[in-house]
C-alpha positions in Angstrom: 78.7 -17.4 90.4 79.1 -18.1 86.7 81.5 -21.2 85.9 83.6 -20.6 83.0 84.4 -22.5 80.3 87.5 -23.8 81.5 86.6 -24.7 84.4 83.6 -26.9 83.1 86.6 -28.8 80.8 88.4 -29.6 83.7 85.9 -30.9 85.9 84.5 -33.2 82.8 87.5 -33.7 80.7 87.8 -33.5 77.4 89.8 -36.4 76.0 87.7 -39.7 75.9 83.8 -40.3 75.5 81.7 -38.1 78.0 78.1 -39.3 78.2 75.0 -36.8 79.0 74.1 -37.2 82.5 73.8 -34.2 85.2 76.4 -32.2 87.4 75.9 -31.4 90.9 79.4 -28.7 90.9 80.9 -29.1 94.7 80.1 -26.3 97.5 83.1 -24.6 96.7 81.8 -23.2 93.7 79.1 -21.6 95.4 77.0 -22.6 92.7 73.9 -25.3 93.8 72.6 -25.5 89.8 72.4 -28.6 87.6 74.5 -28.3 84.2 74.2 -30.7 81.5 77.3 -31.7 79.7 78.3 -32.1 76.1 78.0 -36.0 74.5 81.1 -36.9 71.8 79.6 -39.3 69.7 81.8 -42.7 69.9 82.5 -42.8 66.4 83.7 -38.8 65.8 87.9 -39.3 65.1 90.7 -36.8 66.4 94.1 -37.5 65.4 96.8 -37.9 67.8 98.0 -35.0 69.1 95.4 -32.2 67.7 93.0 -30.8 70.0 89.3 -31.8 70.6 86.7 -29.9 68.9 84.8 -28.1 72.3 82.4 -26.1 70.2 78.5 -26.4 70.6 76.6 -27.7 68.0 74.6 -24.7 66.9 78.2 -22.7 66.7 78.8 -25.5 63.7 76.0 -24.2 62.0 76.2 -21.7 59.5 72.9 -19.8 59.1 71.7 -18.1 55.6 68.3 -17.3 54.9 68.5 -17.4 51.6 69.9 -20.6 51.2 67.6 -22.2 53.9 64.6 -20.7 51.2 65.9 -22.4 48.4 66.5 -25.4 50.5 62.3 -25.5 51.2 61.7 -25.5 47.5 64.1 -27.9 46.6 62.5 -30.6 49.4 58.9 -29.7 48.7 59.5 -30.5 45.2 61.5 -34.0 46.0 58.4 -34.4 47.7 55.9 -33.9 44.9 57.6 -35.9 43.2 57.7 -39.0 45.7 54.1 -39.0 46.0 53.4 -38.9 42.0 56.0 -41.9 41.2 54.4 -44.0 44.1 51.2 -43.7 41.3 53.2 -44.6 38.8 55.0 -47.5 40.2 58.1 -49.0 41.9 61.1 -45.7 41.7 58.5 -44.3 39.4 58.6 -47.1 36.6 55.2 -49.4 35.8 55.3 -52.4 37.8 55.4 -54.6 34.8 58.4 -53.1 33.7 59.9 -53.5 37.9 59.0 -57.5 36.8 60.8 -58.0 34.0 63.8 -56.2 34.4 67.0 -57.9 34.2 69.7 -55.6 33.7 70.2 -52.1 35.1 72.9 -49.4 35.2 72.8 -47.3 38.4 75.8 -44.9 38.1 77.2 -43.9 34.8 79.0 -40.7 34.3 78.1 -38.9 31.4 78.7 -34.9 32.8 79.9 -33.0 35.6 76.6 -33.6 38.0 77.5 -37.3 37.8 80.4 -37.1 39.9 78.5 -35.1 42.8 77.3 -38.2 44.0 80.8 -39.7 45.0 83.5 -38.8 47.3 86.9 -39.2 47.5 89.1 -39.8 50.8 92.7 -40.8 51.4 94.9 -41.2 54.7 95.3 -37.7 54.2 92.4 -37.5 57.0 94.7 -39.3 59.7 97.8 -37.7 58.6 98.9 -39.6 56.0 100.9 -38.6 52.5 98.8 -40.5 50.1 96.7 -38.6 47.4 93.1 -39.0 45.3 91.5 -37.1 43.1 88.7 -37.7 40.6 86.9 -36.1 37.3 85.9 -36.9 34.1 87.8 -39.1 31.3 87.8 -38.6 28.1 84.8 -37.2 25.7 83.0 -36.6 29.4 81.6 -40.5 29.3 83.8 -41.9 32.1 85.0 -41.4 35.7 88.8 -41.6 36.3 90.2 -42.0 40.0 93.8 -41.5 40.1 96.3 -40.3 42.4 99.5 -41.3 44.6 99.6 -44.1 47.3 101.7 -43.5 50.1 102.3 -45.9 53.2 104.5 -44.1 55.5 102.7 -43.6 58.6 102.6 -40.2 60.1 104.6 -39.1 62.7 102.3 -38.8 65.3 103.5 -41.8 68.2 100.5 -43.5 67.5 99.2 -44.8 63.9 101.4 -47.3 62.9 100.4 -48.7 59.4 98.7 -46.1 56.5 98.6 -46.0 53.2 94.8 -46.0 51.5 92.7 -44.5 49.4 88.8 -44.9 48.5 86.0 -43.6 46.2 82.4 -44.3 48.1 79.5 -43.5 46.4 76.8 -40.8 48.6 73.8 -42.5 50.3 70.9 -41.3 48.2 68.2 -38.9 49.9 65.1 -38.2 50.2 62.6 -34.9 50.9 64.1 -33.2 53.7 67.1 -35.2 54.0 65.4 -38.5 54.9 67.8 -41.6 54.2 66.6 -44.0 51.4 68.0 -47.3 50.3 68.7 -49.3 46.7 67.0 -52.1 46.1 68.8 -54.6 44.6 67.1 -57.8 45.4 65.8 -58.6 41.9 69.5 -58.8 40.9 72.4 -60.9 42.0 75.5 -59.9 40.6 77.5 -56.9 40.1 78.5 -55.9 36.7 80.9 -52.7 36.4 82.9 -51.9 32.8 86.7 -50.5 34.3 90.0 -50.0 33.3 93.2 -50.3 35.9 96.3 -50.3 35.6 96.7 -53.5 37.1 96.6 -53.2 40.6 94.4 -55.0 42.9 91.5 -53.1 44.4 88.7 -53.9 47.1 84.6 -53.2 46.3 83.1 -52.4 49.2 79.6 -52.6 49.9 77.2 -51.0 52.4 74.1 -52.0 53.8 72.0 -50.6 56.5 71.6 -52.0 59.7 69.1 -52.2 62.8 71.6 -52.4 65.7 74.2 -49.5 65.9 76.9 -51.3 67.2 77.1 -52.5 63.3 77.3 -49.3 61.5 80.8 -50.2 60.5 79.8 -53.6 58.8 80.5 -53.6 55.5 80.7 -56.3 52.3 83.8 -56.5 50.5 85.4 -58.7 47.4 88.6 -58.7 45.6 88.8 -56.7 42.0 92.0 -57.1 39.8 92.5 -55.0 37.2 94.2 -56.0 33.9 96.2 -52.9 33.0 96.9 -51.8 29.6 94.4 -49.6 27.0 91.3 -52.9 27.3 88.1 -52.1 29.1 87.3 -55.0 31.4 84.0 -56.0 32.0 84.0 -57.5 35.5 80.9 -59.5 36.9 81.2 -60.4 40.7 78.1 -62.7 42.2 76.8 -60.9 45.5 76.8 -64.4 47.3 81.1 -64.1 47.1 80.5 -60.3 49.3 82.0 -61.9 52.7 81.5 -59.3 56.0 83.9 -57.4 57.7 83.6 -54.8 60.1 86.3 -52.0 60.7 88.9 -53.6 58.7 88.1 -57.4 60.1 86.9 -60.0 58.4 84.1 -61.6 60.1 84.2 -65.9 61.7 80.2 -65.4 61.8 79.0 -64.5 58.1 75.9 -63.2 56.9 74.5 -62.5 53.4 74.1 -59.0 52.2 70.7 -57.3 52.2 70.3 -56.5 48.7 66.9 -54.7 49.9 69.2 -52.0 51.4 71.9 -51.0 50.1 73.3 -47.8 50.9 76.6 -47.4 48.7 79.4 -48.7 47.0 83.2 -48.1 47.2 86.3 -48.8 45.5 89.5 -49.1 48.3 93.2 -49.2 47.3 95.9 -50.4 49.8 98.1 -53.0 48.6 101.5 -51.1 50.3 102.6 -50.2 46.9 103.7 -46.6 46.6 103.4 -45.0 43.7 100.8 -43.6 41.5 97.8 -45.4 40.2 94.6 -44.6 38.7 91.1 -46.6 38.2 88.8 -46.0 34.8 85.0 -46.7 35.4 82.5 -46.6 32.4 79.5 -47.6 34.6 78.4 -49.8 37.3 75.4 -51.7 36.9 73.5 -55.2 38.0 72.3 -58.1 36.2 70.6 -61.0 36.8 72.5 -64.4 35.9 70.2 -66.9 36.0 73.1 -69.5 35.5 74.6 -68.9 39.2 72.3 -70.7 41.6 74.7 -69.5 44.6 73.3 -68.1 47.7 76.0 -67.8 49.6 80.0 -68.9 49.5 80.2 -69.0 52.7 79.9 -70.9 55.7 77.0 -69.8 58.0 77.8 -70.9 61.5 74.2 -72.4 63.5 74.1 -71.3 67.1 72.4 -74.3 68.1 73.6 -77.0 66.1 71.7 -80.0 66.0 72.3 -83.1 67.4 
């Protein structure tokens, strides 16, 4: 006898996590098989109130051939090219130049590709009211962020507080969509080239992690904006980066891997509704050999000594 769909919800459940483990379905069914259910990743979010997502994961997939063609060609040559600039040197520069290098600019936006490699969210993807949106200043040779904060929590009998929005850079990738990592660790301070209109804002950020229990970890520091017509160029020491995770800061600190970092991010949420908007000219690193800091923080021992 064939078991319907249904029927399988209601014997697992579909609210909560469900693990992948095997079924034996009672007598009753008449059916002495072994089914193996569906796992819901931890992490995935459903707001209140809106039904689960039951679907299988090949029915989220959206097949075209042609597409899937053009997708070979595109990772074969990211591939070429791997292998020729590990000839040439480190990310395809000589290694003398890798050396000496003392400044760099990783993400200017000087056209419409640039801003592919950013995204935009707000608490629009909870149910909130606030608003982002992003493109091109003016003469094509900045990025402006601007929008509408909104803190009113939705009406959902659950989220209390809302009211955010954020601009996260994309992890960079590799031949056939392998993750890769910047490497920072010849630098160790953060220099970006902005203009606000005066509100405070949070850099976020991200490094990658062994354990998974600290995907969510992330390195964050205060930027204040100015306001008015000025460019400010803001230079903020990596050591002053303190750890949160979902929101929390951290009691036991650690300093960021500067060997693999997988993004950066820009968060607004200082409960002040109205519009605002954020002017970036670049963001780029530099190496200050006057600050000696490693790290501002305190670093708890686990055994202290005696």
């Amino acid at each position: 006898m064939a078991v319907s769909k249904t029927t399988l919800k209601t014997l697992l459940g579909v609210h909560g996590v469900i693990h992948r483990q095997t079924l034996l379905l009672p007598s009753t069914l008449r059916c002495s098989g072994i089914l193996s259910t569906r796992s819901i990743h931890e992490r995935d979010y459903r707001r209140p109130g809106q039904p689960p997502d039951t679907r299988w994961p090949w029915q989220k997939i959206r097949f075209d051939f042609s597409k899937g063609v053009e997708g070979i060609k595109k990772h074969i040559g990211l591939l070429k090219d791997e292998f020729v600039q590990r000839w040439t040197g480190p990310e395809g520069r000589p290694l003398i130049e890798h050396i000496l290098e003392q400044t760099r600019v990783q993400w200017e936006f000087r056209g419409p590709e640039s801003l592919n490699q950013w995204v935009v969210s707000s608490d629009q993807e909870i149910g909130g009211r606030s608003e982002a949106y992003i493109q091109l200043g003016k003469n094509n040779t900045t990025c402006l962020l601007y929008g509408t904060l909104c803190s009113t929590p939705p009406r959902d009998g659950e989220t209390r507080y809302s009211g955010y929005c954020t601009l996260r850079s994309k992890q960079p990738l590799a031949s056939f969509d392998r993750k890769k990592q910047y490497d920072w660790s010849s630098f160790n301070t953060l220099h970006m080239r902005i203009r606000g209109d005066g509100r405070p804002w949070m850099v976020n950020v991200s490094a990658e992690t062994f354990f998974s229990h600290q995907r969510d970890d992330i390195y964050s520091y205060f930027l204040y904006t100015r306001g008015g017509p000025y460019w400010q160029d803001v230079k903020i020491p990596f050591s002053k980066f303190f750890l949160s995770s979902r929101g929390r800061i951290q009691d036991d600190q650690h300093v960021l891997w500067l060997d693999k970092v997988k993004s950066i991010g820009f968060t607004l949420g200082d409960k002040a509704d109205g519009p605002f908007q954020l002017e970036i000219d670049f963001i780029g690193l530099c190496n200050d050999l006057a600050h000696t800091e490693e790290f501002a923080y305190e670093l708890y021992k686990r055994n202290p000594e005696v």
